[in-house]
TIPA-798520 format. One record per residue (C-alpha): z, x, y. Coordinates in steps of 0.02 Angstrom, whole numbers, padded with zeros to 5 digits, always signed. Layout:
ZXY ...
//
This chain:
-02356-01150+01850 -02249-01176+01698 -02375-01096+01564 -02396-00943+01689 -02193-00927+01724 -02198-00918+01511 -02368-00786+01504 -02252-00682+01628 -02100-00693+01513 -02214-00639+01367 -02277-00509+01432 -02108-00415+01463 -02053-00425+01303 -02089-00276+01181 -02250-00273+01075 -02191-00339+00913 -02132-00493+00991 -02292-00517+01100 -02367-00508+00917 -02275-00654+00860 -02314-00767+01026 -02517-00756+00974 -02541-00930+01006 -02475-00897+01187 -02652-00874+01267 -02729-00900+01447 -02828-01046+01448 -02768-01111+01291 -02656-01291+01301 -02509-01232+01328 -02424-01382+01246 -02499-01317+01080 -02410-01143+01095 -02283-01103+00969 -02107-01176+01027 -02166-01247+01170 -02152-01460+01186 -02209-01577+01301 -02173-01738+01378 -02329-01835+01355 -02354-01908+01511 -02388-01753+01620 -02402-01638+01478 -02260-01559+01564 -02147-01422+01462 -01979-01515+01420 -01918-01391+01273 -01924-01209+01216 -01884-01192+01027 -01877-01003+00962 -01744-00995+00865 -01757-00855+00726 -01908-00786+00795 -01885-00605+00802 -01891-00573+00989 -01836-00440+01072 -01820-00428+01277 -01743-00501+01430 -01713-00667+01521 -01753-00565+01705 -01926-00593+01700 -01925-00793+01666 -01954-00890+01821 -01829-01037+01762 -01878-01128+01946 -02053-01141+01882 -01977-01252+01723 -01895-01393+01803 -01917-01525+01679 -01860-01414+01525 -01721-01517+01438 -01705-01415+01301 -01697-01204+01285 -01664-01114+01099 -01690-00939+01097 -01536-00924+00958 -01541-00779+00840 -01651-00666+00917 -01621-00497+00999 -01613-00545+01182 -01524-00415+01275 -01462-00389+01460 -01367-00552+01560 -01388-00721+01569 -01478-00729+01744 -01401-00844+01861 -01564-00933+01915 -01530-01032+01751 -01424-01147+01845 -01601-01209+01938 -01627-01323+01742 -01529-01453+01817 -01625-01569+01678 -01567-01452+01527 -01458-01576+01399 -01456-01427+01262 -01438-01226+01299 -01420-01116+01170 -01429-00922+01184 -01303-00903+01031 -01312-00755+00897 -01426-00614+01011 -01337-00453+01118 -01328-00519+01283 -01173-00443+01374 -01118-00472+01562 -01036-00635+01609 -01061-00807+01595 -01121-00838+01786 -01035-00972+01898 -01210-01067+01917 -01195-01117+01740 -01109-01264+01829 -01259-01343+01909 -01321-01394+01744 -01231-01570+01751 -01330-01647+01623 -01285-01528+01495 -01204-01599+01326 -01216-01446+01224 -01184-01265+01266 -01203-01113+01144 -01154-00937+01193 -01081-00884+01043 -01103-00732+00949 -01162-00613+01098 -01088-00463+01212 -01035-00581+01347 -00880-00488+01430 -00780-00562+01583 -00698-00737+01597 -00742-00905+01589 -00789-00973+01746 -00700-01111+01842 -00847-01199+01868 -00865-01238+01681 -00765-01382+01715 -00908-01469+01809 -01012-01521+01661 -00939-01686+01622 -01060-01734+01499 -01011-01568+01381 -00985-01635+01201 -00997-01471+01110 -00929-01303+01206 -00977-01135+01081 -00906-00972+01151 -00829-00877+01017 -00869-00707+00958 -00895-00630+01118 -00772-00509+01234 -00737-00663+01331 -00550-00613+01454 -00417-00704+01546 -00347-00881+01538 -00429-01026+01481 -00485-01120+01627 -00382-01274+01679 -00535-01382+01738 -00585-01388+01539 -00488-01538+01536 -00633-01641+01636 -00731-01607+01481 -00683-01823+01429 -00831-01842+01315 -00797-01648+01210 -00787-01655+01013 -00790-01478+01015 -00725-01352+01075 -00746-01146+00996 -00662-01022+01089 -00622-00914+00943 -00638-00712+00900 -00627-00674+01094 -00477-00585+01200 -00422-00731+01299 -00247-00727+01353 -00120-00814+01452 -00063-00979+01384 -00138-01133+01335 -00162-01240+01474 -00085-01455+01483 -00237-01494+01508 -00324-01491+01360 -00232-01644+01326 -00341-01741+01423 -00479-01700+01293 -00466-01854+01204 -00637-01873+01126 -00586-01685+01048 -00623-01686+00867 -00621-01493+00827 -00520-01370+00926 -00523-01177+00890 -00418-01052+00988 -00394-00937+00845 -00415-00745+00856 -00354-00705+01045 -00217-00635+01141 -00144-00818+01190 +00049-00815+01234 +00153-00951+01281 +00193-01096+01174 +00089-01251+01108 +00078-01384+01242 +00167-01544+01192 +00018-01646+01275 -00075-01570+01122 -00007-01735+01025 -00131-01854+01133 -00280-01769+01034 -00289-01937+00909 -00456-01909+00856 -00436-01727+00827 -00449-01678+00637 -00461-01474+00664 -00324-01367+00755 -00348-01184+00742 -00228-01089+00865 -00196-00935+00729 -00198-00766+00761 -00123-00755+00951 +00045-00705+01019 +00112-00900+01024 +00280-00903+01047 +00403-01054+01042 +00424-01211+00910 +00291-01289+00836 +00316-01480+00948 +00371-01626+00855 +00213-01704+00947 +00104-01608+00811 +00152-01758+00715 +00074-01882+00825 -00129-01795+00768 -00124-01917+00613 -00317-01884+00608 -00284-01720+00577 -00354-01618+00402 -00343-01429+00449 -00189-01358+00529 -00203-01180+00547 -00046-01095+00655 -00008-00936+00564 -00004-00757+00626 +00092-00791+00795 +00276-00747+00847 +00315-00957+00819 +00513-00978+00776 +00622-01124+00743 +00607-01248+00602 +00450-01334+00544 +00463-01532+00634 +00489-01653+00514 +00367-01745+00607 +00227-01646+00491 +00262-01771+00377 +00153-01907+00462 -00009-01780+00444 -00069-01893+00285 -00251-01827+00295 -00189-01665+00280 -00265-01537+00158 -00250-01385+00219 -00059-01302+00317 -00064-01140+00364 +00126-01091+00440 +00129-00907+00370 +00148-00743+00466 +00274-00818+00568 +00452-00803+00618 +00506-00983+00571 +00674-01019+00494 +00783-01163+00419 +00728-01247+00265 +00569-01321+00218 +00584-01509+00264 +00591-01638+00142 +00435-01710+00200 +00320-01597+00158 +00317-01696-00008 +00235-01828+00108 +00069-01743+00138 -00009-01810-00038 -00190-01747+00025 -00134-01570+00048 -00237-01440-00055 -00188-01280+00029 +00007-01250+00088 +00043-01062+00159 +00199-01043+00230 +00218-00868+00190 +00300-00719+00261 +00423-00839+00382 +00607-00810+00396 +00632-00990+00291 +00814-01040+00184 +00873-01157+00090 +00822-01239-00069 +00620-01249-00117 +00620-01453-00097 +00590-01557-00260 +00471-01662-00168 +00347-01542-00167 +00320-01605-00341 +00222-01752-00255 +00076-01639-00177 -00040-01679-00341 -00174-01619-00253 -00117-01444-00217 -00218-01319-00264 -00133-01153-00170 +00057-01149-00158 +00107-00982-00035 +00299-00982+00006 +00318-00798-00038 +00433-00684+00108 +00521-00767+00141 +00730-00803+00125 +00717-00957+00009 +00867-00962-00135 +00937-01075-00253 +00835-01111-00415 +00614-01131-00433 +00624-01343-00464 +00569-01403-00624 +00454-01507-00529 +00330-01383-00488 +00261-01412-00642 +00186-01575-00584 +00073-01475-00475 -00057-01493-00627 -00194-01470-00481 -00097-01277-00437 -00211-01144-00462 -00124-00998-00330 +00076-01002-00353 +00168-00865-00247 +00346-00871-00233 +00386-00685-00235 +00489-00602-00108 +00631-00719-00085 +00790-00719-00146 +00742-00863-00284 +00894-00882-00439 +00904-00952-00602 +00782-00968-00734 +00568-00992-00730 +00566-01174-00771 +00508-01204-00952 +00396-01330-00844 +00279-01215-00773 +00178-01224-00924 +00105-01376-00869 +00003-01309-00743 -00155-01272-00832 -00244-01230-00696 -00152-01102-00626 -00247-00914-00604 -00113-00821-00493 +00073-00848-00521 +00186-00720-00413 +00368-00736-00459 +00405-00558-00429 +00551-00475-00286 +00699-00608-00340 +00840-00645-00415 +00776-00728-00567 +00862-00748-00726 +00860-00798-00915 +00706-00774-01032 +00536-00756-01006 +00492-00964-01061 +00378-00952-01210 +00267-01102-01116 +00209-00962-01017 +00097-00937-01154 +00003-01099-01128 -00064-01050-00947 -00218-01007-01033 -00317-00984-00848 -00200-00864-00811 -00269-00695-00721 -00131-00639-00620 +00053-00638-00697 +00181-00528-00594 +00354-00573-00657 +00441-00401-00597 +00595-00352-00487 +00690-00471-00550 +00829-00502-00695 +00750-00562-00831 +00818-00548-01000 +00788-00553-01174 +00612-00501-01266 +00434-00538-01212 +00381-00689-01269 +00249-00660-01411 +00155-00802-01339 +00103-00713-01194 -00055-00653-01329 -00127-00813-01278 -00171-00779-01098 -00363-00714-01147 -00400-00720-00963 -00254-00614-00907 -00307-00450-00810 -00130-00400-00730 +00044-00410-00822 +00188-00350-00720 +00334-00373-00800 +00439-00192-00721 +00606-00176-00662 +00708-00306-00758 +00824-00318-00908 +00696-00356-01027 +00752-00294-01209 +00676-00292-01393 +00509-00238-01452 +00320-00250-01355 +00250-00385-01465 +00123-00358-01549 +00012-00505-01482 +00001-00385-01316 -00165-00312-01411 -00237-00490-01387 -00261-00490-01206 -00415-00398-01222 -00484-00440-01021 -00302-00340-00961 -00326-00228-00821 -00151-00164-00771 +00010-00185-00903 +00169-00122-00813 +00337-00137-00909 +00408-00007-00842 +00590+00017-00817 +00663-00105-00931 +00778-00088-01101 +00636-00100-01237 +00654-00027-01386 +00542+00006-01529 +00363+00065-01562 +00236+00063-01448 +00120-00044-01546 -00053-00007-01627 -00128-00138-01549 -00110-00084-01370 -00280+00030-01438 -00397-00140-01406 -00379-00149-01234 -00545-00072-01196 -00537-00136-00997 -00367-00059-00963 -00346+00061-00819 -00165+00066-00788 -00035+00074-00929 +00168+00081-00871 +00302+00087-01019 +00389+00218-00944 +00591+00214-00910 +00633+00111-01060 +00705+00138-01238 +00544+00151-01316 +00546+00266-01494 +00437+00350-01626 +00248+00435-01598 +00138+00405-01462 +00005+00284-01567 -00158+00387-01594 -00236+00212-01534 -00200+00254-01348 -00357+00381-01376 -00452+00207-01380 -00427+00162-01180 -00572+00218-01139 -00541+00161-00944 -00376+00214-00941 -00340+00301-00777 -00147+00295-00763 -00060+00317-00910 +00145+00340-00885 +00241+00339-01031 +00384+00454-00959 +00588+00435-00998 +00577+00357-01155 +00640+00432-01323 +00472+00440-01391 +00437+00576-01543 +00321+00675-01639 +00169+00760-01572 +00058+00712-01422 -00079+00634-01510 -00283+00723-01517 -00350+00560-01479 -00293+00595-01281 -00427+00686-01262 -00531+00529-01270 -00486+00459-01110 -00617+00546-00975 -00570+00430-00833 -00367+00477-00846 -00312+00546-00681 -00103+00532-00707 -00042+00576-00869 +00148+00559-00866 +00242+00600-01024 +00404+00675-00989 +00585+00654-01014 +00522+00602-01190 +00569+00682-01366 +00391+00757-01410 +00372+00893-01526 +00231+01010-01603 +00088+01094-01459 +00003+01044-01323 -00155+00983-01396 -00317+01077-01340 -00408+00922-01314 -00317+00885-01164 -00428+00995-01083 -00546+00873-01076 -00468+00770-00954 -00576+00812-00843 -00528+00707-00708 -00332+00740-00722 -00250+00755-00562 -00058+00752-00621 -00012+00811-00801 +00186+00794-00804 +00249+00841-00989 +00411+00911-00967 +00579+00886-01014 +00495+00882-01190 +00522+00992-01342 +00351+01065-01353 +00317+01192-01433 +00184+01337-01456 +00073+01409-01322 -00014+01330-01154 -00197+01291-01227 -00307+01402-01129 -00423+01244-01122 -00291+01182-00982 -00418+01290-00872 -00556+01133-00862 -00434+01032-00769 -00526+01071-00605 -00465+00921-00506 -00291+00958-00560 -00134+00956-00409 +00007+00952-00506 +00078+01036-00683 +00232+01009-00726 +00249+01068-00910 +00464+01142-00869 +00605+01120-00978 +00513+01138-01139 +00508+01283-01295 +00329+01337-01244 +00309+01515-01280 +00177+01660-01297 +00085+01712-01120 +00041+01599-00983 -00156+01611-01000 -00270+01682-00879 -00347+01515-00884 -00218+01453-00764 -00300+01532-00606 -00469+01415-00630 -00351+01260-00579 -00401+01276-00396 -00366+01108-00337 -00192+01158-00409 -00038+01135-00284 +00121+01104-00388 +00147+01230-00535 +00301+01211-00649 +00332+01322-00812 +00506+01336-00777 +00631+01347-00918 +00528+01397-01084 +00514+01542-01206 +00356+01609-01106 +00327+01790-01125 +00193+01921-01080 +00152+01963-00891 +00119+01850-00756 -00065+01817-00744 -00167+01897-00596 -00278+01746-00617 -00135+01643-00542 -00209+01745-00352 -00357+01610-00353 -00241+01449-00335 -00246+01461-00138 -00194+01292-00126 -00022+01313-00196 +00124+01252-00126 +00279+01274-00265 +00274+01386-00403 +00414+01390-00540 +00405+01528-00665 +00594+01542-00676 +00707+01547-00842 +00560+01624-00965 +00556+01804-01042 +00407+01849-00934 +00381+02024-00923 +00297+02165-00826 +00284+02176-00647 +00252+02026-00513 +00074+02045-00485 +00010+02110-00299 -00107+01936-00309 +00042+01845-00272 +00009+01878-00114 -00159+01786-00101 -00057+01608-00126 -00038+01581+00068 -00010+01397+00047 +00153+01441-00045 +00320+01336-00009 +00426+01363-00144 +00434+01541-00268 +00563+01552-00392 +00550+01676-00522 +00689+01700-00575 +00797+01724-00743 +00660+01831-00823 +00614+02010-00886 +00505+02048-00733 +00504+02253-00717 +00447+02343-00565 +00437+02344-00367 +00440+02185-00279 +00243+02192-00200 +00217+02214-00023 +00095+02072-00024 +00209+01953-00021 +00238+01967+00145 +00061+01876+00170 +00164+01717+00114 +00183+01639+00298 +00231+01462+00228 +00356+01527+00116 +00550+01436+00120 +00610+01494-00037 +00609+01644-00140 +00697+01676-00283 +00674+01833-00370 +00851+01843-00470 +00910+01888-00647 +00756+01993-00673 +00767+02194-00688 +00665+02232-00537 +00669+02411-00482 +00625+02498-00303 +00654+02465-00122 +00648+02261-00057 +00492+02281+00041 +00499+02278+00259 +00351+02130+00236 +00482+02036+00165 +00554+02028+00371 +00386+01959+00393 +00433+01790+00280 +00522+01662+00418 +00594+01560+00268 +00711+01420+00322 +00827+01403+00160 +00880+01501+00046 +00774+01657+00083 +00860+01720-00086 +00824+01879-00185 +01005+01827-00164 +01105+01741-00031 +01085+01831+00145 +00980+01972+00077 +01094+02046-00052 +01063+02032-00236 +01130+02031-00423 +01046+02142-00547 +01059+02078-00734 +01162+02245-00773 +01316+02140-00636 +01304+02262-00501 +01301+02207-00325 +01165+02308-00234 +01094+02296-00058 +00940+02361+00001 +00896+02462-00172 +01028+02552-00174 +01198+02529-00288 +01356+02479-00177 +01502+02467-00295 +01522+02404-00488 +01638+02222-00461 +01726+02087-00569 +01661+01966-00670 +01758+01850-00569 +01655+01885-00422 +01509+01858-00504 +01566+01687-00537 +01600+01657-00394 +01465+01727-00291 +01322+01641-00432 +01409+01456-00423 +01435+01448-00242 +01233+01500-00224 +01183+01361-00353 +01297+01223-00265 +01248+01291-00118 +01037+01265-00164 +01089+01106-00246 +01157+01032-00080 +00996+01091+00045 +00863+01040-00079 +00970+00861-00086 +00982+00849+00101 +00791+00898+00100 +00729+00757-00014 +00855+00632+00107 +00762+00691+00270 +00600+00680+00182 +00637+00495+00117 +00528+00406+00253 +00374+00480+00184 +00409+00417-00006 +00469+00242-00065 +00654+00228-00162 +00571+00264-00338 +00516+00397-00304 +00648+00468-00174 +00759+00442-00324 +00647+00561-00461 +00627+00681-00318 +00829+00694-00295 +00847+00711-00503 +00694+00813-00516 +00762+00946-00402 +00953+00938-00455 +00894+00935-00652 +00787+01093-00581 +00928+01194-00514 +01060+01151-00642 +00939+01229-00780 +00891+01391-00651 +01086+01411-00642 +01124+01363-00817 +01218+01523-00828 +01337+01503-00687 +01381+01324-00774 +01397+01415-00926 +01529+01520-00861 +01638+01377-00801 +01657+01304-00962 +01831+01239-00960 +01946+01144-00850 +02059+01283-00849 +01941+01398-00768 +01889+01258-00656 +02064+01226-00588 +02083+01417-00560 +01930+01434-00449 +01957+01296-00339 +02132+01350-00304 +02074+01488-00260 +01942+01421-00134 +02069+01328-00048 +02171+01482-00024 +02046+01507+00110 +02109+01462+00281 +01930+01407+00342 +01876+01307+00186 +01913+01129+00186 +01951+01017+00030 +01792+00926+00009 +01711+01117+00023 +01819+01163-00129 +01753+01011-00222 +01574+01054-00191 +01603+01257-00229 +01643+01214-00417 +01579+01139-00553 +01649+01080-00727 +01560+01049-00862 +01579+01031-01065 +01414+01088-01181 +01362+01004-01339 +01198+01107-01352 +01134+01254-01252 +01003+01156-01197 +01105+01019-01130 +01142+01015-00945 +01288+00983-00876 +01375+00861-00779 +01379+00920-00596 +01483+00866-00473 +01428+00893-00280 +01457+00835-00126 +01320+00769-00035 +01388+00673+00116 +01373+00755+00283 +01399+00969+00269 +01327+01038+00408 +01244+01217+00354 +01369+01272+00484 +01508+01225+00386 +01473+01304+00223 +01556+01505+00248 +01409+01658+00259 +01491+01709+00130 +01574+01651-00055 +01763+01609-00036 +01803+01759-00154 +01927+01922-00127 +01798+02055-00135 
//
């Protein structure tokens, strides 16, 4: 009976695994067949052992009532598919069942609760959908209970606390909910408990604290709510406490101080608060302690100096303040040390160079302050050193050469003064070197060319002087290099061409002289090239035109002249195009048609000539045109009514000829739609025409007026614009986005400023803007603009109002007596 109930079983599963029972053979002993056993006496069939075989099938075709001394069935990690059939509650001898790691989906039937003799149960790893049934609770003899990994629903059954002889219990990586129930409590033979990775609510039950024996407690990853009981304290058995990511609040018990066996305290992704008890320092086995992104105060307690053992040290995110206790450095075990993210004062203790061992140390997001110790120099294990957003002072210690091992160095966005030493050229495994936005000074040193595994190099927004070394050509992995708002000189060195992997090349707001060098055209995988705000000279390198993966250009505010080069149009990936402000001359490329993926193009303030090409009209992507404050000659093309993205056009200051175009009604623009404002326009010979045609010569004063109130009036929406965009950008760069477009439109009305070039003049245009009965005084302060030059090329101070003009506000047209 039971070698024919197994021959039928065979024979429904698929070929290959038919293949693999070959021993399983009518007529043959059946107690010789591959995972079978016998009892002796009565050679009857008392286990099934197939674990890893390969098979592939169904339990619906094995007649379990024709097994009924089988006290043993293993069929994990195979490919059984389909339910668990209920007939499997007929084993009432089975002591071990274990269908674990196959796809079997359904539910776990009610009849599993005739097998009273059962001391082990493995379902994990499976399909299994539905909840646990009640009836779970009748197998009293259950010492290990596996159900995780499955799609397991509901609560957690109450009769689970009959389970008095259970050492463990897995009900992880499933989407049980509801709360955990008393009576798990009663569980007193538990020894490893796992809840983690469900939809649990509710809080922790205090009857948790009778588990004595229990020495695992994962309840992470749920939606626990509550404190974390002062009964906790009572599992003095316990080495792995695992709470984290869960909505737990209140302060951590001081009761965790009785947890001696402790090693490893996971509190973090919480919403606890108060201060880190004193006794913590009490849990001298403790290797790992993560009590990470909490809402914790107070003072980071010395006795945390007593965990010897410690290995991991997370109490970044958290609210802590005062000063980092000298005593951390008798962590000499430490290896992970993340305090960032808190609001931490007062200087890095000169004692931190004790800890050897450390890889990781996070300091960064406080308030820190004083020097950079020089004993940072003798964490010689040292991978990970972040040190940034803080207010650190004084120069980089030189014996930060000695961190061989050191792959990140981010030292940004602090106070830090003096040179980069030298000994920065000795960390030769360096990855990522950020010192960006600081006060050094100096050189960027020679050195900096032996980093061959750099891929990130930040020095820009400091004080930093003199050439760009020729040794940066040696970076071989460089693929951010940023170098921007410095006062850095001389030529943009050959040896840039060297780096094929750069994708961000940011020089600008620099002092650099002499060409763009024709080797940059063998960036090949540039993406931004930002070189304005320079003093560059010569022509664009037609080699530019290799840069097929380049978005954005920015070579502006510069003394670039000769033609922009046909070259231009092969940058089809292009989508922000900036020439603005240079000595350009010659016609505007019909080349630039191709770049369909453009979205701004700024041409204006050049001596480009000849007419605005008809391929203009091809750039359908186009946001943003400004051309003005050129030479261009000409009718303005029809085609650029094709422009059906288009917000602003500016076409001003040129000597454009002809009727505007009726496509130009077909551009729905939603600024300043501006050949000029509301569709009238200034020709460069200062007469006011309309629609082609001349209207009437008028006074210089008017054209004062009319030109300043546009520029504040641009100013003010592209401001607004960048403030309404701000939840798509992070503060950096919100703020370069605000200067990069007021720097923009001071230089494109450079002329208008010019014009106001005294206080007297000042004073007599804003009196007579509040003449005007509708204008109010904060409009009069935002129509007009002082300013005092040094050099031409200076731009002025500008003084606008930004706080809360409504476009209904500002008048349709310039406060000025016609």
């Amino acid at each position: 009976m039971e070698a024919a109930a197994l021959l039928a079983w065979k024979a429904s599963l698929d070929n290959q695994s038919q293949s693999l029972l070959s021993s399983w053979v009518v007529g043959s002993d059946h107690c010789n067949w591959i995972g079978i056993g016998c009892k002796k006496a009565g050679r009857v069939i008392t286990h099934i052992d197939l674990e890893s075989y390969g098979l592939r099938g169904t339990l619906s075709n094995l007649n379990f009532s024709s097994l009924p001394h089988l006290l043993s069935f293993d069929l994990t990690n195979n490919s059984v598919y389909g339910t668990i059939p209920s007939p499997i509650g007929s084993l009432w001898r089975l002591t071990h069942l274990s269908l674990s790691a196959n796809r079997l989906s359904g539910t776990i039937p009610p009849e599993i609760g005739q097998l009273s003799n059962l001391k082990t149960l493995e379902l994990h790893q499976n399909q299994i959908g539905g909840s646990i049934p009640h009836e779970i609770g009748l197998l009293i003899s259950l010492i290990e209970l596996n159900l995780y990994s499955n799609n397991l629903i509901g609560s957690i059954p109450a009769s689970i606390g009959n389970f008095s002889n259970l050492s463990t219990l897995y009900l992880y990586d499933n989407y049980l909910s509801g709360s955990i129930p008393e009576e798990v409590g009663m569980l007193r033979s538990l020894i490893d408990l796992e809840l983690s990775i469900n939809k649990l609510t509710g809080t922790i039950p205090t009857s948790i604290g009778y588990l004595v024996k229990l020495t695992t407690l994962y309840l992470d990853d749920n939606h626990l709510s509550g404190s974390i009981p002062e009964e906790v304290g009572m599992l003095r058995s316990l080495v792995d406490l695992e709470l984290s990511t869960n909505n737990l609040t209140g302060a951590i018990p001081a009761s965790i101080g009785n947890l001696a066996n402790l090693t490893t305290l996971y509190l973090h992704n919480n919403y606890l608060s108060g201060s880190i008890p004193q006794e913590v320092g009490m849990l001298r086995s403790l290797v790992d302690l993560e009590l990470s992104t909490n809402s914790l105060t107070g003072a980071i307690p010395a006795s945390i100096g007593n965990l010897a053992n410690l290995t991991t040290l997370y109490l970044y995110n958290n609210h802590l303040s005062g000063s980092i206790p000298q005593k951390v450095g008798m962590l000499r075990s430490l290896v992970d040390l993340e305090l960032s993210t808190n609001n931490l004062t007062g200087a890095i203790p000169t004692s931190i160079g004790n800890l050897t061992t450390l890889t990781t140390l996070y300091l960064y997001n406080n308030h820190l302050s004083g020097s950079i110790p020089q004993e940072v120099g003798m964490l010689r294990s040292l991978v990970d050193l972040e040190l940034s957003t803080n207010n650190l002072t004084g120069a980089i210690p030189a014996s930060i050469g000695n961190l061989a091992n050191l792959t990140t160095l981010y030292l940004y966005n602090n106070h830090l003064s003096g040179s980069i030493p030298q000994e920065v050229g000795m960390l030769r495994s360096l990855v990522d070197l950020e010192l960006s936005t600081n006060n050094l000074t100096g050189a960027i040193p020679a050195s900096i060319g032996n980093l061959a595994n750099l891929t990130t190099l930040y020095l820009h927004n400091n004080h930093l002087s003199r050439s760009i070394p020729q040794e940066v050509g040696m970076l071989r992995s460089l693929v951010d290099l940023e170098l921007s708002t410095n006062n850095l000189t001389g030529a943009i060195p050959a040896s840039i061409g060297n780096l094929a992997n750069l994708s961000k090349l940011y020089l600008h707001d620099n002092h650099l002289s002499g060409s763009i060098p024709k080797e940059v055209g063998m960036l090949r995988s540039l993406v931004d090239l930002e070189l304005s705000t320079n003093s560059l000279t010569g022509a664009i390198p037609a080699s530019i035109g290799n840069l097929a993966n380049l978005t954005t250009l920015y070579l502006y505010n510069n003394h670039l002249s000769e033609s922009i080069p046909q070259e231009v149009g092969m940058l089809r990936s292009l989508v922000d195009l900036e020439l603005s402000t240079n000595s350009l001359t010659g016609a505007i490329p019909a080349s630039i048609g191709n770049l369909a993926n453009l979205t701004t193009l700024y041409l204006y303030n050049n001596h480009l000539s000849g007419s605005i090409p008809q391929e203009v009209g091809m750039l359908r992507s186009l946001v943003d045109l400004e051309l003005s404050t050129n030479s261009l000659t000409g009718a303005i093309p029809a085609s650029i009514g094709n422009l059906a993205n288009l917000t602003t056009l500016y076409l001003y200051d040129n000597r454009l000829s002809g009727s505007i175009p009726q496509e130009v009604g077909m551009l729905r623009m939603s600024s300043s739609s501006s050949l000029e404002p509301y569709g009238t326009s200034f020709d460069t010979y200062g007469r006011y025409t309309q629609r082609g045609r001349h209207i009437k010569p008028w006074d210089e004063r008017e054209h004062k007026g009319r030109l300043t109130w546009q520029a504040e009036k641009s100013i003010k929406y592209d401001m607004k614009k960048v403030i309404e965009d701000s939840a798509v950008v992070d503060e950096e760069k919100q703020k370069q986005l605000v200067f990069h477009r007021i720097r923009n439109h001071i230089l494109k009305y450079q002329k208008a400023y010019q014009i106001l070039q005294d206080d007297t003049e000042y004073n007599k245009l804003r009196g007579e803007v509040l003449a005007q009965p509708y204008v109010s005084y904060r409009q009069a302060s935002t129509k007009c603009v002082t300013s005092h030059y040094s050099k031409p090329s200076a731009p002025p101070p500008v003084y606008i109002d930004i706080s809360s003009d409504s476009e209904d506000e500002d008048p349709e047209e310039p406060p000025f007596d016609e």
